[in-house]
C-alpha positions as CSV (number, residue, x, y, z in Angstrom):
1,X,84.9,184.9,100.0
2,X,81.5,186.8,99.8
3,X,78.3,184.7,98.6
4,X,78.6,186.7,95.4
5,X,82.0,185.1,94.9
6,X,81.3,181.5,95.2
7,X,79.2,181.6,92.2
8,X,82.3,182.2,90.2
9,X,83.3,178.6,88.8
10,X,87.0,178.1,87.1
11,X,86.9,175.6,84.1
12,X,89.7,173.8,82.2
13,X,89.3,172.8,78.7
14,X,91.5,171.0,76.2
15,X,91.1,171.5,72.7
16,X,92.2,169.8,69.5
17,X,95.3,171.1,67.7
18,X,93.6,170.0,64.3
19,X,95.9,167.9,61.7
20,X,98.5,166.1,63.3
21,X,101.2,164.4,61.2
22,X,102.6,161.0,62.7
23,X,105.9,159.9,61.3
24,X,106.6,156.1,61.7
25,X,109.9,154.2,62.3
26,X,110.5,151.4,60.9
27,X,111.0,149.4,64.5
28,X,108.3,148.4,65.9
29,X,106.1,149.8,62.8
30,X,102.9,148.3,64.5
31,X,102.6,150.2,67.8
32,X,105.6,152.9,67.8
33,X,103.2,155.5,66.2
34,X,100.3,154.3,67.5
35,X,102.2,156.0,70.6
36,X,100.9,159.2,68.9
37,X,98.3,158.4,67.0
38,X,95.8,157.1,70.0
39,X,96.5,160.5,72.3
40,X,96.0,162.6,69.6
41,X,92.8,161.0,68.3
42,X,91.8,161.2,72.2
43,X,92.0,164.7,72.3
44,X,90.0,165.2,68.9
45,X,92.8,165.4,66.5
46,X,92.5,164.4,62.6
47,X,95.9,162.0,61.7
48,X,98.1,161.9,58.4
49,X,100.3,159.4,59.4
50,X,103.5,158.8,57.5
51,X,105.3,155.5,58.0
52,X,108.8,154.4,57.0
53,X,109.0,153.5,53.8
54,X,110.9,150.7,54.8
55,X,107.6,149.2,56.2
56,X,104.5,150.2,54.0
57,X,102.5,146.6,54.4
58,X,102.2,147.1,58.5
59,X,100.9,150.7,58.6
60,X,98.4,149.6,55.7
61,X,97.0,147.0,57.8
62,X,97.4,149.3,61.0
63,X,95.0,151.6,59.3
64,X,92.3,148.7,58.1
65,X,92.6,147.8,61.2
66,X,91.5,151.2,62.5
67,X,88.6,151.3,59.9
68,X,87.3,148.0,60.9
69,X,87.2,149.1,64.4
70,X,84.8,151.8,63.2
71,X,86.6,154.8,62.9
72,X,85.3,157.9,61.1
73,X,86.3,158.2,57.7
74,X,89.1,160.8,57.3
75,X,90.2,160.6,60.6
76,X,92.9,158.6,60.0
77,X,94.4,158.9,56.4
78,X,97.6,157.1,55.3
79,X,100.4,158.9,53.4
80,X,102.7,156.2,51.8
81,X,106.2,157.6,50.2
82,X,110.2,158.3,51.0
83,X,111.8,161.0,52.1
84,X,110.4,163.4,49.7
85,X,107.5,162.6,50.6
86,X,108.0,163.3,54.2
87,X,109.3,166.9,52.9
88,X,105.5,167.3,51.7
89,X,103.6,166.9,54.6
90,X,105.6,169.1,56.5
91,X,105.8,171.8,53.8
92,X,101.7,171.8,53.8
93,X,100.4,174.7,55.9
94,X,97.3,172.7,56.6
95,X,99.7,170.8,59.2
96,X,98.9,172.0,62.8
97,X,101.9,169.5,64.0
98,X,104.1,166.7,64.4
99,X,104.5,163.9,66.2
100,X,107.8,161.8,65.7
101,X,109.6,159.0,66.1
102,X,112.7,157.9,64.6
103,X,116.2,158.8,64.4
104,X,118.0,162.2,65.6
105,X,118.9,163.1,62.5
106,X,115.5,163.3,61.3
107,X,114.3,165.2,64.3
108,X,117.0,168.0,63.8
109,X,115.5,168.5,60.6
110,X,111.8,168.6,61.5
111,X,113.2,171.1,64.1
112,X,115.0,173.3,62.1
113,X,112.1,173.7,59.5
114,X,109.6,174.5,62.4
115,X,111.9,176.9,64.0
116,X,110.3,180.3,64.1
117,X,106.7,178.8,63.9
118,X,105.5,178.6,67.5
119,X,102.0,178.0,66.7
120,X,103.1,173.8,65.4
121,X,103.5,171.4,67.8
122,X,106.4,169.0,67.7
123,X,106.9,166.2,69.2
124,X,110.3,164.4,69.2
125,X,110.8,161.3,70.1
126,X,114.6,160.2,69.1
127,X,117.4,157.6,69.7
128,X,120.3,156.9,72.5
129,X,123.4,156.5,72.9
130,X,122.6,154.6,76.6
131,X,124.8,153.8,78.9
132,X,124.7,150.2,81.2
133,X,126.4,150.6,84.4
134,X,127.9,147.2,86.0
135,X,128.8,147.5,89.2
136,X,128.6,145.2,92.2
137,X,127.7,141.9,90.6
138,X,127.0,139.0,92.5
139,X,125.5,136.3,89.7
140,X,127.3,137.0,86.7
141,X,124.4,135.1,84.5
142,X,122.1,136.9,85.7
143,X,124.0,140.2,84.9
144,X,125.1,138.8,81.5
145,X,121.2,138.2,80.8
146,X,120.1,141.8,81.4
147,X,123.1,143.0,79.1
148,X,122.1,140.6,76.5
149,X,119.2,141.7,76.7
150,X,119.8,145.3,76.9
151,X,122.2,145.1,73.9
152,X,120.9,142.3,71.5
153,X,117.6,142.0,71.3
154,X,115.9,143.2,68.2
155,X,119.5,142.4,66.6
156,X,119.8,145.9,68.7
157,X,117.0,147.7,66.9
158,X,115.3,149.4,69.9
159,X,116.2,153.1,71.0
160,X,116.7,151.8,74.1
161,X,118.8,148.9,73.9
162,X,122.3,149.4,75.6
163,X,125.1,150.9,73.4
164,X,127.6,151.7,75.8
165,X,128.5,148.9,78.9
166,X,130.3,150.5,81.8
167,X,132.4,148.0,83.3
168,X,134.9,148.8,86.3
169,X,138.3,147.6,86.5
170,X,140.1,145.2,88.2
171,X,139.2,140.7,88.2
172,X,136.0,141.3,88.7
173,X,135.2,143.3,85.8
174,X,137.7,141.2,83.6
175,X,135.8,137.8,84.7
176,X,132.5,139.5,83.7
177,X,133.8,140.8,80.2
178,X,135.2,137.2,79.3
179,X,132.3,135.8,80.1
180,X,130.4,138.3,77.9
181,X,132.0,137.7,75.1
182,X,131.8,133.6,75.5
183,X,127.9,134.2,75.8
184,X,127.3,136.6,73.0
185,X,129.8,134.5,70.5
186,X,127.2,131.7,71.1
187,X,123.9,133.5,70.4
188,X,121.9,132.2,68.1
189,X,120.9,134.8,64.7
190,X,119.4,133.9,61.6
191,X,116.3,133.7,59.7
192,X,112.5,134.7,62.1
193,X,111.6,130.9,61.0
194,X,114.9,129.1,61.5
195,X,114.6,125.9,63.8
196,X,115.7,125.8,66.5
197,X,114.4,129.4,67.1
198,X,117.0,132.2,67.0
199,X,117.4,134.9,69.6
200,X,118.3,137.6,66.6
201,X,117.0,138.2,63.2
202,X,118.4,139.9,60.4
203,X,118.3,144.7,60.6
204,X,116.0,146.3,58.6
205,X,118.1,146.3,55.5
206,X,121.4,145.1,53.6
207,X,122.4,149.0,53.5
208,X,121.7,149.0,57.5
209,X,123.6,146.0,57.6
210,X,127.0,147.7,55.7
211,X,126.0,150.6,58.3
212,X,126.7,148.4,61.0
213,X,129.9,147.0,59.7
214,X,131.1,149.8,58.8
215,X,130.9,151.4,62.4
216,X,132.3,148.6,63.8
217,X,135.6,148.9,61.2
218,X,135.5,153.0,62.5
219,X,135.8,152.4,66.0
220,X,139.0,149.8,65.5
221,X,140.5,152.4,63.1
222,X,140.0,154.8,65.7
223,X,141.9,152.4,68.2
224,X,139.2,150.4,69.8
225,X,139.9,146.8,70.7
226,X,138.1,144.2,68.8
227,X,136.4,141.9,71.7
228,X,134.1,139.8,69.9
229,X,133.7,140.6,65.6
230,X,130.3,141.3,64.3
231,X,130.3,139.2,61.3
232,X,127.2,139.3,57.8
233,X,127.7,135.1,57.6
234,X,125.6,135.7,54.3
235,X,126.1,138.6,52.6
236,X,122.6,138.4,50.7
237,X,121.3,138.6,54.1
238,X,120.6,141.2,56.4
239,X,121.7,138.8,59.8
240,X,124.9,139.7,61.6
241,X,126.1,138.2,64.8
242,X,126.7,140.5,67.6
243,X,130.0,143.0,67.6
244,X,131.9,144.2,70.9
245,X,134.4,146.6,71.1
246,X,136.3,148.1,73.6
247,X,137.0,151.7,73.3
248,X,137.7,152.2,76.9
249,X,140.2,155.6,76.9
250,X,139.4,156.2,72.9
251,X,137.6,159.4,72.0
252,X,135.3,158.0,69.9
253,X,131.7,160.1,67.9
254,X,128.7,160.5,70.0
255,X,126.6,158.2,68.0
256,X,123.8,155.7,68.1
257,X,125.1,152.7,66.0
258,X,120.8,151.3,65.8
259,X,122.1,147.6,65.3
260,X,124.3,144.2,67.6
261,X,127.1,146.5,68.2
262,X,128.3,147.1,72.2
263,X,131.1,149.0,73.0
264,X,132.8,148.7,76.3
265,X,134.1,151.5,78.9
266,X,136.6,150.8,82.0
267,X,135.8,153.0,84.8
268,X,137.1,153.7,88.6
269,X,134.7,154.3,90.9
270,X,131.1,154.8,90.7
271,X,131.0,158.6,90.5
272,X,133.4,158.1,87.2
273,X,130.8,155.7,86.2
274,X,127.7,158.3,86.3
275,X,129.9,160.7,84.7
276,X,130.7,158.4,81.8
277,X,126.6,157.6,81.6
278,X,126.3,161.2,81.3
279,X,128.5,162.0,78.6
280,X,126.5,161.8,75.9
281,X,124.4,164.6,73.8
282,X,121.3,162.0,74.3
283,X,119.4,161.6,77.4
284,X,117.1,158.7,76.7
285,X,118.0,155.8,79.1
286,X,120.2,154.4,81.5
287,X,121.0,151.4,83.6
288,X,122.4,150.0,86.5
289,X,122.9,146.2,87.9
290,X,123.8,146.2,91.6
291,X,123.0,145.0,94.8
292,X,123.3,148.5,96.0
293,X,120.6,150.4,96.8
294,X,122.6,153.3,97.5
295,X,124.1,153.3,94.2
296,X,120.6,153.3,92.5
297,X,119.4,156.2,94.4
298,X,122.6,158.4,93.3
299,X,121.9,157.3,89.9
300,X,118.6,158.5,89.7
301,X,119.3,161.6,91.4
302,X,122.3,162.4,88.9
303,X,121.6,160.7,85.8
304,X,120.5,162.9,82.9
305,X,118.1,160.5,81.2
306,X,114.4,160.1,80.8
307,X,114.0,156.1,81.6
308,X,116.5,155.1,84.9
309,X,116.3,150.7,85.4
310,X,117.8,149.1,88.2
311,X,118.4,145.6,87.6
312,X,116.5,145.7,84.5
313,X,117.2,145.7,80.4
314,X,117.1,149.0,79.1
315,X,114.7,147.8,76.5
316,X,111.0,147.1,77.1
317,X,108.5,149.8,78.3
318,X,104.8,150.2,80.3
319,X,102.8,151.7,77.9
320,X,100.9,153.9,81.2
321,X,104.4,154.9,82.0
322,X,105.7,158.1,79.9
323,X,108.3,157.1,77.4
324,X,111.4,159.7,76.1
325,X,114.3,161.2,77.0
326,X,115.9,164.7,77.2
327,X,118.5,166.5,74.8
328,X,119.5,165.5,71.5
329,X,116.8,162.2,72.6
330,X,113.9,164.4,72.2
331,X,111.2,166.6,73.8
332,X,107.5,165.1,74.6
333,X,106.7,162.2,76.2
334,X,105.2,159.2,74.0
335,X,102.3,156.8,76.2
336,X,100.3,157.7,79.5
337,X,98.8,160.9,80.0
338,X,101.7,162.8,78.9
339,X,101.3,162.4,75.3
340,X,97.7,163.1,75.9
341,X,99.0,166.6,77.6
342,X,100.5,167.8,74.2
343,X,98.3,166.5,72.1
344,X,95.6,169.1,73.3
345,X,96.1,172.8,73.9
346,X,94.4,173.8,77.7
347,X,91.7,176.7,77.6
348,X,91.3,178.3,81.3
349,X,88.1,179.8,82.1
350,X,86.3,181.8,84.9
351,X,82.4,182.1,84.7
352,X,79.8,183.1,86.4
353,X,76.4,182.5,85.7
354,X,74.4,186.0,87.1
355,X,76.3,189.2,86.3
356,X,76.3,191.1,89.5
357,X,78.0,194.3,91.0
358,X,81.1,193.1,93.2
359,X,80.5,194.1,97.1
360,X,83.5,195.9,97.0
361,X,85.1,197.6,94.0
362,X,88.2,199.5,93.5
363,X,88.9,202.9,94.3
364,X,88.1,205.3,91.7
365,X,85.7,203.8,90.1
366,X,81.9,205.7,90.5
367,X,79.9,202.8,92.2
């Protein structure tokens, strides 16, 4: 490279997309969208952010909290409403993009509206219907805590909670299953102040609640075996006890029932296992408890999901590692520098200080 050369300096900018919109879920309505909001007000971003109107009170305080903190006025401003509501913000052309979380249904649909609009961003961040492998089990407790886990917590209210529970067949499996059931039939759910403490409260609403029941009643009509009920002991209240079904063999929808209910899959062998993991429109997260290293590594090499746990519940996440999933689970990556990536649009330069006639130009030209 001549001396005239090295003065030529390559820079990378990011700039601002402008207005984001933030839609909320209603899980986790206190630091879900701040998975968005943060990156984007890093990269210089102004927020609308739209919560569920399921849970107005928490993103009120969320954005005292931010104005206490010292934030510049109109850099956050909150949008309170339903679903029609939600139809505004997108419909306003003063909307640069859209960062998401919340169910598939309502990603589809921010989709569709943006589709043939290149310059808005959109960022999806959706459900799953996730798949726990069980496989060479040597504590059983210890196994029945991470599906527990997986499956129950949050009365099942996290995208990443286990829907699905591969189990393989044969004593093993069988012993594991029975056991299952015995544990979840004792967990305790009720009230957030009952005494003592329960391990499940109540879904977000009596509607979600007649949701979840009614899913439960589909997949029995459809021929699935009834392991362990999901029972509403007070039909004023929004607390049901976990549900298991076994719909091992049963073609049953490819859907993400957001609430207690596990359904159960027999395989045969561990490559049917993967394959069962895999079939699924959603690619958010997967599992696996084994003592088998070797089975982990295949896993991760053929599983088609964006979070892959060995020995782990599904649910729970490091907010500095990148959090999403692939197909009908989304697109961008909520948390760690990834969200920052697409919150900010790169600007590649090369410059040079002095303006100078190259040593060697190109043929044809009269210098």
């Amino acid at each position: 490279m001549s001396r005239r050369c090295r003065t030529v300096k390559r820079l990378l900018r990011h700039k601002p997309h402008g207005v984001m919109a933030v839609f909320g879920p209603y899980n986790f309505p206190g630091h879900l969208p701040n998975g968005h909001i943060i990156p984007a007000l890093i990269a210089g971003n102004t927020i609308v952010f739209k919560p569920s109107e399921l849970t107005p009170a928490t993103a009120e305080m969320t954005v005292q909290l931010w104005q206490q903190a010292g934030i510049p006025d109109g850099a956050i401003n909150l949008l309170q409403g339903g679903k029609a509501t939600g139809q505004a913000l997108l419909e306003n052309r003063d909307i640069d993009g859209v960062l998401f979380t919340g169910s598939a249904a309502a990603g589809f649909h921010f989709h569709r509206y943006f589709g043939g609009q290149p310059e808005k961003m959109l960022a999806l961040e959706m459900g799953g219907n996730n798949a726990l492998i069980v496989a060479d089990v040597a504590d059983i407790d210890a196994a029945l805590h991470v599906i527990i886990q997986s499956a129950f917590i949050s009365a099942g209210q996290r995208c990443t909670c286990a829907r699905r529970l591969l189990v393989p067949r044969g004593e093993q499996g069988d012993a594991l299953l029975q056991r299952l059931v015995e544990a979840s039939a004792q967990i305790r759910a009720g009230k957030w102040d009952d005494q003592p403490a329960p391990f499940m409260g109540g879904v977000i609403s009596l509607d979600a609640a007649q949701n979840m029941l009614a899913a439960q009643q589909k997949l029995e009509g459809l021929g699935g075996k009834v392991l362990l009920r999901m029972r509403q002991p007070d039909p004023r209240s929004t607390v049901l006890t976990p549900g298991i079904v076994d719909v091992t063999g049963i073609e049953v929808p490819d859907e993400e029932y957001f609430g207690p209910l596990l359904t159960i899959i027999r395989y045969d062998g561990f490559p049917e296992a993967i394959r069962l993991a895999n079939q699924t429109r959603y690619g958010l997260a997967v599992g696996l408890i084994s003592s088998d290293a070797a089975q982990f590594d295949q896993l991760a090499d053929e599983a088609r999901a964006g979070i892959v746990n060995w020995n782990k519940p599904l649910t729970g996440a490091s907010s500095k590692a990148p959090f999403g999933g692939v197909g009908a689970s989304g697109n961008h990556r909520a948390a760690a520098w990834y969200a920052a990536d697409y919150c900010a649009w790169p600007m590649a330069s090369l410059v040079s200080d002095t303006l100078t006639l190259p040593a060697t130009v190109s043929p044809g030209l009269p210098f």
